[in-house]
C-alpha positions in Angstrom: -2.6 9.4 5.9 -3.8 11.2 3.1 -3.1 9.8 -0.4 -0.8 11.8 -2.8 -2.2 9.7 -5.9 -5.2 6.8 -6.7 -4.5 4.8 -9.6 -7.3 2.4 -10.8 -6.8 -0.4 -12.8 -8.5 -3.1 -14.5 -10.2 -6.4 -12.0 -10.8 -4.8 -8.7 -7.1 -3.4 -7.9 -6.7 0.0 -7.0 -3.1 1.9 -6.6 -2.9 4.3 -3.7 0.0 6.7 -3.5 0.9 7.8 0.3 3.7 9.6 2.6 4.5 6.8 5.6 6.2 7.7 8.2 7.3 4.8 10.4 8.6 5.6 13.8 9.5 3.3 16.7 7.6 3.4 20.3 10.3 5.5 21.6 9.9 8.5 18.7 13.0 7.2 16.3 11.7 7.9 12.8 12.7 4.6 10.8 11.7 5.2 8.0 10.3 8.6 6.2 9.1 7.4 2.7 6.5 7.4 -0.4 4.8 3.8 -0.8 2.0 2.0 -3.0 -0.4 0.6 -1.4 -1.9 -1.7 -3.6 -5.4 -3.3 -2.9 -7.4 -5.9 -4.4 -11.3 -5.3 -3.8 -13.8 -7.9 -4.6 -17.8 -7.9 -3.8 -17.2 -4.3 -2.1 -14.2 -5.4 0.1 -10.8 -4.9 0.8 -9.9 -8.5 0.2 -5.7 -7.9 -0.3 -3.6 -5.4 0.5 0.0 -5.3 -1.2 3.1 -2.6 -0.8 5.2 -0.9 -3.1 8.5 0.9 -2.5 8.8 2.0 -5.9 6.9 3.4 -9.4 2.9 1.9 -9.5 4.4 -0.6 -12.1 6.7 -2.4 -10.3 5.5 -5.9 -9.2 4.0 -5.8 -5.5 5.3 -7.6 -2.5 2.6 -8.7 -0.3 1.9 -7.4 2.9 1.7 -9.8 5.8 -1.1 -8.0 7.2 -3.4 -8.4 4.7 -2.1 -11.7 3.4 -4.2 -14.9 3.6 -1.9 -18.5 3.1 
């Protein structure tokens, strides 16, 4: 997946445009889309990665993936 835009901002969080295509184990495409993936780096590492459906100014929804509780 090669990104279509890198936005950094300000405290470690870096916006990263991308085309995702999502398709299920037998070949259905679910989901053709551009997404933000929005990570939070801290001491050199990925420490947080959030998505975005929309613009790189809407407020992220966190990813369960990268989530810590």
């Amino acid at each position: 997946m090669e990104p279509l835009e890198v936005i950094d901002q300000e405290g470690g969080i870096t916006d990263v445009k991308v085309h995702q295509l999502v398709k299920s184990l037998s070949g259905d495409v679910l989901s053709d889309s551009e997404v933000w993936h929005v990570y939070t780096i801290a001491n050199g590492l990925i420490e947080r990665m959030d998505l975005k459906q929309r613009d790189a100014t809407s407020d992220p929804g966190p990813s369960t993936a990268f989530s810590r509780h």
